[in-house]
Structures are given as C-alpha cells and as structure tokens.
C-alpha positions in Angstrom: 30.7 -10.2 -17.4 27.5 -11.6 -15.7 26.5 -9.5 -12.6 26.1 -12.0 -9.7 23.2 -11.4 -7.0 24.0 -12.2 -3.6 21.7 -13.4 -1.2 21.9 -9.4 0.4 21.0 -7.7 -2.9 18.4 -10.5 -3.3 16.4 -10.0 0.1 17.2 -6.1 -0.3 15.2 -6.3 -3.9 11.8 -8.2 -2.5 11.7 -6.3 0.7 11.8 -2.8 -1.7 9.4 -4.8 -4.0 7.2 -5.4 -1.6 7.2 -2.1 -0.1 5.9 -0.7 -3.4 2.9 -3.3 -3.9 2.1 -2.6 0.0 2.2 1.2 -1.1 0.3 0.6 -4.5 -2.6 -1.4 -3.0 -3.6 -0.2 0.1 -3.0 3.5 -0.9 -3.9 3.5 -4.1 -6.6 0.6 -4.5 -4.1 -1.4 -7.0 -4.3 -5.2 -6.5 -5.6 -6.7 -3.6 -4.1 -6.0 -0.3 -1.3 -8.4 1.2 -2.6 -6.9 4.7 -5.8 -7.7 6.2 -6.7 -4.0 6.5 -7.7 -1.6 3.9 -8.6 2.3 3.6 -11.2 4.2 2.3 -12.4 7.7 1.6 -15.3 8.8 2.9 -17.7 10.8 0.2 -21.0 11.4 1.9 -22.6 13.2 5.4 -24.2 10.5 7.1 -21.2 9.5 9.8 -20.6 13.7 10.5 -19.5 13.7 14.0 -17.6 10.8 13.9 -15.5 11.7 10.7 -16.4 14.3 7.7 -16.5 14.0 4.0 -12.8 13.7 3.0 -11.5 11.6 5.6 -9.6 8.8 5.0 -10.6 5.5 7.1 -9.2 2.3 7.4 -10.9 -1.0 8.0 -9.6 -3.8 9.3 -10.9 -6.8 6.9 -10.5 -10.0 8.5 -13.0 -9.5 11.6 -15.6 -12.9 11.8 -19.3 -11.5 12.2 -19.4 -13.3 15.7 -17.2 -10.2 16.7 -19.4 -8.1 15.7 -22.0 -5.8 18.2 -24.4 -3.4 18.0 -22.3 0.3 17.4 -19.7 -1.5 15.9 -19.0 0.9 12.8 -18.8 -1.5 9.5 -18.2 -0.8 5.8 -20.4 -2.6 3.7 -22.3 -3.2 0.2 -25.6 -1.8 -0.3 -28.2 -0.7 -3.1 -29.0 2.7 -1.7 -31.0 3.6 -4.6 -32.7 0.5 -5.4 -31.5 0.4 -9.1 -29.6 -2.6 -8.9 -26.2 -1.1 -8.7 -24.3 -1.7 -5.0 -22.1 1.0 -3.5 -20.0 1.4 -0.6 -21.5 2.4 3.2 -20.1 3.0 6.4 -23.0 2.8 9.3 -23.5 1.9 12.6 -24.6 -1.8 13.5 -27.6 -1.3 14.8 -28.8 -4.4 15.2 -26.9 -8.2 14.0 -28.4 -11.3 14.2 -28.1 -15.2 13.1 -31.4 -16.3 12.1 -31.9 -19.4 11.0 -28.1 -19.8 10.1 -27.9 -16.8 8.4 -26.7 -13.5 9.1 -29.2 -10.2 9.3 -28.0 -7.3 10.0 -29.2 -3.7 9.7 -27.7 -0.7 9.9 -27.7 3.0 11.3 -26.2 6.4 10.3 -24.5 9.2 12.9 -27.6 11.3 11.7 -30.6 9.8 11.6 -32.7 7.8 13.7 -34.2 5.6 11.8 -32.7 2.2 10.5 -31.5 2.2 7.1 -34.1 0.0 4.6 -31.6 -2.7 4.0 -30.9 -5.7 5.5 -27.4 -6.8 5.2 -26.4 -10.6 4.9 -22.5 -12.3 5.8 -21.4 -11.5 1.7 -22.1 -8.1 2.3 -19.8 -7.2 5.0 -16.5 -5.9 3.5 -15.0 -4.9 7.0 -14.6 -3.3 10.7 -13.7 0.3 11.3 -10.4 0.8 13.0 -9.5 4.4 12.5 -9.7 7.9 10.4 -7.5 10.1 9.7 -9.4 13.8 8.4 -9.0 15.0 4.9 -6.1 12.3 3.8 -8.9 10.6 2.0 -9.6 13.6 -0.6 -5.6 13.1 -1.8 -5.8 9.2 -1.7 -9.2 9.3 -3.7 -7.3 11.7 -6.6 -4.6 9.2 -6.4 -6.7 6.4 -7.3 -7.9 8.3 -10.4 -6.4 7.3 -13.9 -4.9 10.9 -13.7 -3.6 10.5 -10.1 -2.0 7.5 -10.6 -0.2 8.3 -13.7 1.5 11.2 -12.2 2.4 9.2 -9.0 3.8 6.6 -11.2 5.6 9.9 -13.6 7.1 11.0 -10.3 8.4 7.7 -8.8 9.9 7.2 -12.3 11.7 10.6 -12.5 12.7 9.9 -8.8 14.6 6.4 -9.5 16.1 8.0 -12.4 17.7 10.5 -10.5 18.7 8.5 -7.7 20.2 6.0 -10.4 22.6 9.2 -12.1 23.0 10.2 -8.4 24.6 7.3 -7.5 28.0 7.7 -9.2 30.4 5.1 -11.3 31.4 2.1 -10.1 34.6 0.7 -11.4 33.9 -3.2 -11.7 35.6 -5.9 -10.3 37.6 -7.2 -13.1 38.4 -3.5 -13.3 39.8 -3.1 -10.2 41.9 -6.5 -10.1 43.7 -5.5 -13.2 44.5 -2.1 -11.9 46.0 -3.5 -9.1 47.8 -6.1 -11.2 49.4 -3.0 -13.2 50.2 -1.2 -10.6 52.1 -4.8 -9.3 53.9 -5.3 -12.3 54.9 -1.2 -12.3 56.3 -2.1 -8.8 58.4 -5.0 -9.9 59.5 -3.3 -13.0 61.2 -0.2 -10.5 62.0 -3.1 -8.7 64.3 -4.4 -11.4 65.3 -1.5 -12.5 66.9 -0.3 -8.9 68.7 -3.5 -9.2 69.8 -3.5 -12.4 71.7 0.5 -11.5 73.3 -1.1 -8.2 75.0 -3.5 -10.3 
C-alpha cells in the first residue's frame, strides 16, 4: 500500500528540512547561507576589548558600502602577510571613501594606532558586525572541522534513530478498517445466533 503525503506531512517535512540546512550553514559553514547574516570565530588579539580570541561573531552580510562609517566594525579579505594568500580580518573602518567610482577603504585594529597597510576595495568586503557572543566561537570552529562535523552528523544520526524506535507501531489503515469489519461481522454473527435460540 502506497503511503500518501498530505499537504501537513509535506509543509511539516520542508520546514524540518530547512531547519537542518539553516543549522548546517550558518553554524557549521556548510553551503551558503539562506540568511543574509553569517558567524564567525574570532582567532587573533587585535579587537581585545571589544571581543577576545574564541568568540563567536556574527555579521550581517547584506549591508551596501554607502552604509558604511568610520568605527563601523567590518569583516573583510586581506593579504596580511603579503604572500599572496587572503585571510579573514575584523577591523575598525577607519577611514571609507569613493574615489573616482571606486571604493578605498582602510582599516584599524582595537590595539594599535596606526592604520593597517592595506587598502580595501568593494570585492573585499564580506560584511557588518552585528554582535558576539564570548567563547561560542571555539565550539563552532571544532564543529567545522572534518572531525567535528562527523561526530555532529554521528550524533544527529543516533538521535533520529532513537526517536524513530521511540515512536511506537502504528497499525495501518487497511489494518484498522478490517479489524473493525471483523469485529462487525462477530457482532452480526451473535446477532444471529440470539435469534436463532429465541426461535
């Protein structure tokens, strides 16, 4: 017997669906995120005071650089060692400009005073700060490791296992209408019987 979906089971499927990918990509870095906000874990000194190593921050994506002001705390690509190879910064603005048509902007760490060397154009602008939360990040950055992510997956697959034994049988419809039509035809059989000693 085909199991039919209804529209119910089919709405309660995508919205659990899409709890999961939410889940996946914005906590985990899996896929890109259906939100225009993301998180990330902060690995170096150079915002102390503001938030430590370990914390976890999330950045709000979508923001146009006309937004943007001086102080404004950004998350951007940048070649801190000069090699050629672009990594991840959270700075200060500490100066933006449009020259020309094009964006400059530089930026500034919670402890130093002098600019950093780069000059940051539109491309390299990955998003606004929004808000921290302390340490979080440390757990989210081990789940984004190949090892953290395949016991998060272990886990979630032991948990819908158990759930699924947990929930208990459930005697299927065709079941249940010939059960009752037994129990029908055991009624009309006393039935006939009761009628059959009366006469």
């Amino acid at each position: 017997m085909k199991r039919k979906f209804t529209l119910k089971k089919t709405v309660k499927w995508v919205f659990s669906l899409s709890l999961f990918y939410l889940f996946f990509s914005f906590f985990m870095g899996i896929g890109p995120s259906p939100i225009p906000f993301n998180q990330y874990t902060i690995r170096s000194g150079s915002m102390s005071g503001v938030f430590e190593v370990g914390a976890m921050v999330i950045v709000q994506t979508n923001v146009p650089l006309e937004d943007l002001s001086e102080r404004d705390i950004i998350i951007f690509n940048a070649d801190i060692l000069g090699n050629g190879t672009e990594e991840r910064v959270i700075h200060f603005i500490d100066a933006i400009d449009q020259v020309n048509g094009t964006w400059e902007i530089t930026t500034i760490s919670n402890v130093s005073n002098t600019p950093d060397p780069w000059v940051l154009g539109e491309e390299d602008v990955i998003g606004l700060y929004r808000a921290h939360i302390e340490g979080l990040g440390r757990f989210l950055f081990f789940l984004q490791t190949p090892i953290g992510r395949g016991i998060m997956l272990f886990n979630l697959g032991a948990f819908a296992i158990i759930m699924w034994l947990l929930r208990g049988p459930k005697t299927p419809l065709f079941a249940k209408r010939v059960e009752a039509e037994e129990i029908e035809y055991e009624e009309v059989e006393k039935l006939k019987n009761r009628t059959t000693q009366d006469d």
